[in-house]
C-alpha positions as CSV (number, residue, x, y, z in Angstrom):
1,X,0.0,0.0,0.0
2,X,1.4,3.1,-1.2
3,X,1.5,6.7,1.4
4,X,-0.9,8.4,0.0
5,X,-3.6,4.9,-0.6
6,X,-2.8,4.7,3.7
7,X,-3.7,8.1,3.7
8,X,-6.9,8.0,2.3
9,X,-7.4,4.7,3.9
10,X,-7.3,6.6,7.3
11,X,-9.3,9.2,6.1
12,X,-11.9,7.1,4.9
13,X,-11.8,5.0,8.4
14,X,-12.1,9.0,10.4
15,X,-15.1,9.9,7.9
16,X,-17.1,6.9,8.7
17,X,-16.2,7.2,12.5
18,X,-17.7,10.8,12.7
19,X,-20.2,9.8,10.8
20,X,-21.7,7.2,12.8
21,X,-20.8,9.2,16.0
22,X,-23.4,11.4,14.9
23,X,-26.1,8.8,14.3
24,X,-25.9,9.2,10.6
25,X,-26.5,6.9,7.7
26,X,-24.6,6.8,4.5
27,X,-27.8,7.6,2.4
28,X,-28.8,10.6,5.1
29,X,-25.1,12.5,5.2
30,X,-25.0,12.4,1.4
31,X,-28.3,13.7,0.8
32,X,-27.5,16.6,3.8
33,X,-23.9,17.2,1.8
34,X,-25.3,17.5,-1.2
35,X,-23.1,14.8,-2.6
36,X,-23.4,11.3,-4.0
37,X,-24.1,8.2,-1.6
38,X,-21.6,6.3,-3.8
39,X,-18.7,8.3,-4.4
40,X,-19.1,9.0,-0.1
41,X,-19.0,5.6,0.1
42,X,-16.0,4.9,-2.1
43,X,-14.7,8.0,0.4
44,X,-15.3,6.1,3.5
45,X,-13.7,3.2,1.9
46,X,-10.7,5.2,1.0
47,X,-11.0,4.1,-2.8
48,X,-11.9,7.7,-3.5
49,X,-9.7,11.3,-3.3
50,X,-12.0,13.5,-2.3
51,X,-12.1,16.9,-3.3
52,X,-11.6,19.7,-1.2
53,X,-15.3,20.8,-2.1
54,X,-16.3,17.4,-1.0
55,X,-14.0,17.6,2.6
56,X,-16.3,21.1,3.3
57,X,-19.7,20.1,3.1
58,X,-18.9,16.8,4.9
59,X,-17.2,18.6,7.5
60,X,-20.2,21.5,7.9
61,X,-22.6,18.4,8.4
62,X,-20.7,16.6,11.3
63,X,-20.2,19.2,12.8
64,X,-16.2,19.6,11.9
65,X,-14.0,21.5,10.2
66,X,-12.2,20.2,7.3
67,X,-8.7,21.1,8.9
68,X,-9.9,18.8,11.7
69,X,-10.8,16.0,9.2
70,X,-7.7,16.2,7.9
71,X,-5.1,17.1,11.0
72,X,-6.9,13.5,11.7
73,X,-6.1,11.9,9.1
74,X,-2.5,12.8,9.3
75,X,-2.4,11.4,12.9
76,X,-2.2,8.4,11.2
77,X,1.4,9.1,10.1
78,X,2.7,9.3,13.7
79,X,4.3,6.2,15.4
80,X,1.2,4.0,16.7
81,X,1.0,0.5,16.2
82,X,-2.5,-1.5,16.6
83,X,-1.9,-5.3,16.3
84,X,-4.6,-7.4,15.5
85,X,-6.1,-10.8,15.0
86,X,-7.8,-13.7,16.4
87,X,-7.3,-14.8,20.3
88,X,-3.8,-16.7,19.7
89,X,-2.5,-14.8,16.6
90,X,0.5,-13.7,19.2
91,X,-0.6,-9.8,20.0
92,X,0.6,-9.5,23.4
93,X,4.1,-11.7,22.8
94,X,4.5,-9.7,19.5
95,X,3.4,-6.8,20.6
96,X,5.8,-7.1,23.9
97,X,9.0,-7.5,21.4
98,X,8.0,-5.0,19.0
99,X,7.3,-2.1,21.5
100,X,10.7,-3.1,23.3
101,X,12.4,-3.0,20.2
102,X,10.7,0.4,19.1
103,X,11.5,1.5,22.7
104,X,7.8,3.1,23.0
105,X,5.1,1.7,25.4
106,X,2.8,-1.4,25.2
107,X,-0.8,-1.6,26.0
108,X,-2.8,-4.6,26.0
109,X,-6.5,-2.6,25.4
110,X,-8.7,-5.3,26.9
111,X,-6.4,-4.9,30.2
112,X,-7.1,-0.9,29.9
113,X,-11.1,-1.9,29.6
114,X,-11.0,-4.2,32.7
115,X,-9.0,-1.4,34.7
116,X,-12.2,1.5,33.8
117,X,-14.6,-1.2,34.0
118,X,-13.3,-2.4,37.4
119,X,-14.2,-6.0,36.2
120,X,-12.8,-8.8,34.2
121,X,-13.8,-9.3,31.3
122,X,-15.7,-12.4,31.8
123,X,-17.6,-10.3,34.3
124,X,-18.2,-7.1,32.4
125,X,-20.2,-9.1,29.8
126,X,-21.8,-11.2,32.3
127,X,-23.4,-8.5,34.5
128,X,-23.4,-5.7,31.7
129,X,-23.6,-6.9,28.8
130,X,-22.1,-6.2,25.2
131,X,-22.8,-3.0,25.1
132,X,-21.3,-1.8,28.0
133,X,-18.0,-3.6,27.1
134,X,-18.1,-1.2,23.7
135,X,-18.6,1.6,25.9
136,X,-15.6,0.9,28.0
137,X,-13.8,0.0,24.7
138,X,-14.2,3.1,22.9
139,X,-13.5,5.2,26.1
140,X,-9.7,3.0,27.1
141,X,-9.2,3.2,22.9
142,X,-9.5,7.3,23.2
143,X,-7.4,7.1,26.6
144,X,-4.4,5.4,24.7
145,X,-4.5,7.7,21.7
146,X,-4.3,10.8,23.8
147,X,-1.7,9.4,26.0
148,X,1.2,9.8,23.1
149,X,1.9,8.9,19.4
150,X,4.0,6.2,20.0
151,X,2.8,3.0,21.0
152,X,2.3,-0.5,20.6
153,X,-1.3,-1.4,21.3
154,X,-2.5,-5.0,21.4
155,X,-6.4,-5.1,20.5
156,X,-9.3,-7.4,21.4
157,X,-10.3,-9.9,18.9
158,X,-13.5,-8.7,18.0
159,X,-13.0,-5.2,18.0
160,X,-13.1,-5.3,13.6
161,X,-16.4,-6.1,14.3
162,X,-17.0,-2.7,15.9
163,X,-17.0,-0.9,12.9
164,X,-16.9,2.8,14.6
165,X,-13.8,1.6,16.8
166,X,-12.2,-0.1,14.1
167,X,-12.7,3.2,11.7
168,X,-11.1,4.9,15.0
169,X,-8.2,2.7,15.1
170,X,-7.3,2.8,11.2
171,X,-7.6,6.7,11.2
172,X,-5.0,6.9,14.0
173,X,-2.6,4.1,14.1
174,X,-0.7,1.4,11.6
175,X,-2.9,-1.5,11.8
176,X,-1.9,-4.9,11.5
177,X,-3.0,-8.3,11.0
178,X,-1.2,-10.9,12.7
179,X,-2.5,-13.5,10.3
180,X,-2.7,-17.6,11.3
181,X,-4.5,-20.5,10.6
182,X,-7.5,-21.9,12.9
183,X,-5.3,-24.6,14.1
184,X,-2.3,-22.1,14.9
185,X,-4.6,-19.9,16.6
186,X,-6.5,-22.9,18.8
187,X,-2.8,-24.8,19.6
188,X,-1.0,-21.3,21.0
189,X,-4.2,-20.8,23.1
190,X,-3.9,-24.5,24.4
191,X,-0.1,-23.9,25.0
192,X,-0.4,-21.4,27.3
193,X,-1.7,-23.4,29.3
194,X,-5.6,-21.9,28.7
195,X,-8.4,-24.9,28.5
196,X,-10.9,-22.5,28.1
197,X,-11.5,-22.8,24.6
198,X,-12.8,-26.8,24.7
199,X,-14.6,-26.4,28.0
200,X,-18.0,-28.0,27.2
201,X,-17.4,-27.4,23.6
202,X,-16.7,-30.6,21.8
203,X,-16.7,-28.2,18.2
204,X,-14.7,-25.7,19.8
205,X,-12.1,-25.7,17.0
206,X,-15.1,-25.3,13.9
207,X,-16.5,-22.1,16.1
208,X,-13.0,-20.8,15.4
209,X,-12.8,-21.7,12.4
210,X,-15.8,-20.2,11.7
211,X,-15.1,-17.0,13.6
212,X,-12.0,-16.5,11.6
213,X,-14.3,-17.0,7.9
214,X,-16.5,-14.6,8.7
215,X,-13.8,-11.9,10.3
216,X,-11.7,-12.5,7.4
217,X,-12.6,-9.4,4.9
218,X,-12.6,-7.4,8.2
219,X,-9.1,-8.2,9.4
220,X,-7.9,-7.8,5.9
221,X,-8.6,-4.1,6.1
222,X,-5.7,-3.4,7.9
223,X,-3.3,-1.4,6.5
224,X,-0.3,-4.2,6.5
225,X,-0.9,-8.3,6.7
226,X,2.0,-10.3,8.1
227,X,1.5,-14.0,8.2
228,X,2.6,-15.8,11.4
229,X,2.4,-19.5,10.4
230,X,5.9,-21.3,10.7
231,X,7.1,-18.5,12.6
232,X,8.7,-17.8,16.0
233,X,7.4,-14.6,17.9
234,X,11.0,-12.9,17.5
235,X,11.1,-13.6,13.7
236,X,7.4,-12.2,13.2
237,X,8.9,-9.6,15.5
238,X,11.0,-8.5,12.7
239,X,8.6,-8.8,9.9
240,X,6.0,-6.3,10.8
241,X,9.0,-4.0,11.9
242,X,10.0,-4.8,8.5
243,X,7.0,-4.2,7.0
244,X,5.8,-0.7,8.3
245,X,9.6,0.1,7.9
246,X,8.6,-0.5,3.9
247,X,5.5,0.4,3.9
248,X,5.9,3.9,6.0
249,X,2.7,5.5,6.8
């Protein structure tokens, strides 16, 4: 992906964002801007290069400016890394060696939502439900990005899923899939010493299997893919270095 396709890739990721944080659909903030649902599409998308016209009506509608659109945008360039993937892909290990090497901080962002929450995870979802964990998401997500611009952030599995955090993550930091087969992902979980996963769940492994088909097109909206399989955590280490090293933002 070249600089200025991650640019617009982050744009288009802030765009949505803003746009759902004010309630609003695609067809609705098109018709308000005067501009067409498609090409705003291909916009949040970031298959489009929208035109400064375009930047200025958005922005009047969401209640922005267009620097502010854009000084966003940009934020992407800064040093923040997001890693992401399937429970097992190797975020935290990675993540650990890759912050250490980049001598910047590492944050594990479920840890940050159990610390607000006051709750495990487990718990949070138990007595609160979903919702509340994507409140407490969103708000430990916006306390890491204000904290600096250099970091190495470990995400929670599902949060491509959450397509206004996800927007939020690709508008501010280099994302990246830590990519692995179902087995991979199910044997590194079992390694650790976690049983969780087959606890009264004899088709534990085709739930993850189908998990990972259906989050597939998601996770592949990262700005980089590196592919873990055969790989040790040092030497996966090195290739996303390598890769946002070739890639740079």
């Amino acid at each position: 992906m070249s600089s200025v396709q991650a640019f617009l890739a982050r744009l288009g990721g802030h765009l949505r964002a803003l746009r759902l944080e004010s309630g609003l659909s695609l067809a609705e903030l098109a018709r308000r801007a005067g501009v067409s649902r498609r090409y705003l599409t291909e916009a949040e998308a970031g298959r489009a290069n929208p035109s400064v016209s375009f930047l200025v009506r958005l922005a009047q509608e969401l209640g922005r400016s267009p620097a502010v659109l854009l000084e966003v945008a940009v934020e992407g360039t800064r040093e923040r890394v997001a890693l992401l993937g399937l429970r097992g892909a190797g975020k935290s290990t990675v993540g650990k060696l890759l912050a250490r090497e980049l001598e910047c901080p590492f944050v594990e962002l479920d840890q940050r939502v159990e610390e607000l929450a006051g709750l495990s995870l487990s718990e949070l979802f138990d007595l609160h439900g979903p919702e509340a964990f994507r409140s407490y998401e969103a708000e430990a997500l916006e306390g890491v990005l204000v904290e600096g611009e250099r970091v190495v952030l470990a995400t929670g599995g599902s949060i491509v899923t959450r397509e206004s955090a996800f927007a939020r993550l690709r508008a501010t930091c280099r994302t990246v899939w830590l990519q692995a087969e179902p087995e991979e992902h199910f044997q590194r979980v079992v390694s650790q010493g976690d049983r969780r996963p087959m606890h009264a769940r004899p088709q534990a492994m085709e739930e993850l299997r189908s998990i990972l088909e259906r989050r597939e097109r998601l996770y592949a909206r990262c700005e980089l893919v590196v592919a873990t399989s055969g790989r040790s955590p040092v030497e996966v280490m090195r290739a996303v270095r390598g890769a946002l090293e070739s890639a740079p933002a």
